[in-house]
C-alpha positions, 0 to 999 in steps of 0.5 A: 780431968780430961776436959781440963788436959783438953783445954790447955795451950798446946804447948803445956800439953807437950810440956805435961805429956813429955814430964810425964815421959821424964817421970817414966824414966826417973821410974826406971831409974828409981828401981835401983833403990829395990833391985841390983838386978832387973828381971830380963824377960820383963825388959825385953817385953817392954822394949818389944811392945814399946816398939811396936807401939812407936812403930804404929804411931810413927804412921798413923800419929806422925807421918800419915798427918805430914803428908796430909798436911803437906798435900793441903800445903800444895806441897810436893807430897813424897818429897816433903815426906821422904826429905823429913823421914830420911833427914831424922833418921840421918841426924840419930845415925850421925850422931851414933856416929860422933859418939863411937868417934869420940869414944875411940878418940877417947880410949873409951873402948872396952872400959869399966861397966861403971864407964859403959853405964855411963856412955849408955847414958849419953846415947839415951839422951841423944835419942830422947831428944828426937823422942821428946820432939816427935811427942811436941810435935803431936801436939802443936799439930792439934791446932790444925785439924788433921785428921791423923792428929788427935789428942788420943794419938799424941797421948798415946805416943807419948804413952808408948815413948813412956813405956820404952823409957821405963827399961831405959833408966832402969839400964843405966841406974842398976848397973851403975848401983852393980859397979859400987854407986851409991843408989842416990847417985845411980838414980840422979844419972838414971832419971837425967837421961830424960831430961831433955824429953821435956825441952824437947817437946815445948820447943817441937811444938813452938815450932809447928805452931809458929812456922806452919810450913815446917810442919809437914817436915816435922811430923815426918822427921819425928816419923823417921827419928822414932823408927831408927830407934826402933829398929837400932835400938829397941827391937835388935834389944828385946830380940837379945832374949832368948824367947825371941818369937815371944818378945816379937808377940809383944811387938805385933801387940803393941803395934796392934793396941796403937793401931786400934786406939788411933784409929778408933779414937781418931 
């Protein structure tokens, strides 16, 4: 099974690794069937071992590669680097932005739980797009050797994407289901979030494989997109429970795990 997974094109690995991803999500998501309600503390220990798991894999998997690479370019190293970092946090943080802009605009402020379940939902999606593309850029950059890119990291990183996506549906299908939503239609809007993951990931690593060049910017832009997640999104998340020193276990242990399997395996 390994063996076939290793022989395929580089993009059909993306196009599998992020439908896994997808699948996750639609998991999350298809708990509404079973629960109205999730246990918290089960969340927030997944978000917590998800981010540091992302948070690890944002070196070792994708930045640590950009900068080697870029330096076998003859690139300007820290420019390359810092230009794609600072550019994928920027473009979640103008996004953020737009959304909050366009819900003011809107009257969308302090709706229904129906409604905030719903602008959830679009949030998610915007920051699955960043997250499918940092999984497809993994693994376009397989075909050039370096030595931070292996399949064992960009599997991992898609299985820490995957891990984080599982709290993410079940956040926007039970609420959902809460406010009167048939468990069908809560489900369909769950999983739909990630969606984009797998669109994501084939056109990530088209790009590397196409334009080698951009490829030092990719790797560290996925690096700074997936960190804004983390730090917006999954850990301020998971520190809401109120054992915060235990869900903050939870992330050194995640960042270990990604830590020792990368650099084991790599």
């Amino acid at each position: 099974m390994v063996d076939w997974f290793l022989a395929l094109p580089h993009t059909v690995q993306a196009l599998l690794a992020t439908l896994f991803t997808w699948g996750v999500t639609a998991l999350g998501a298809g708990l509404v069937f079973f629960f109205k309600t999730m246990n918290k503390n089960a969340l927030d220990a997944m978000l917590g071992f998800a981010a540091g798991v992302m948070t690890a894999a944002s070196f070792w998997s994708l930045l640590s590669p950009a900068i080697e690479l870029a330096e076998t370019l003859g690139m300007n190293v820290w420019f390359t680097a810092l230009l794609g970092f600072l550019g994928g946090g920027a473009l979640l943080y103008l996004g953020d932005r737009l959304w909050e802009h366009l819900e003011r605009r809107g009257g969308l402020d302090g709706g229904s739980s129906k409604r905030r379940a719903l602008m959830l939902m679009s949030s998610i999606t915007l920051h699955n797009i960043p997250e499918g593309l940092s999984v497809g850029v993994a693994f376009g950059s397989l075909a050039y050797g370096l030595d931070g890119a292996t399949p064992a990291a960009a599997c991992l990183l898609a299985l820490g994407i995957g891990i984080q996506n599982l709290p993410e549906g079940t956040a926007v299908s039970v609420p959902l289901r809460r406010e009167g939503m048939s468990r069908g239609k809560a489900f369909f809007l769950g999983q739909a979030s990630g969606i984009v993951e797998p669109i994501a990931g084939v056109l990530g690593a088209l790009l590397v494989l196409k334009v080698r060049l951009l490829l030092p910017y990719m790797l560290a832009f996925a690096a700074g997109a997936m960190i804004y997640v983390v730090v917006e999104e999954l850990i301020p998340e998971s520190q809401t429970n109120k054992r915060k020193d235990v869900m903050a276990l939870f992330t050194l242990i995640g960042f270990s795990v990604m830590m020792v399997l990368d650099v084991a395996l790599g």
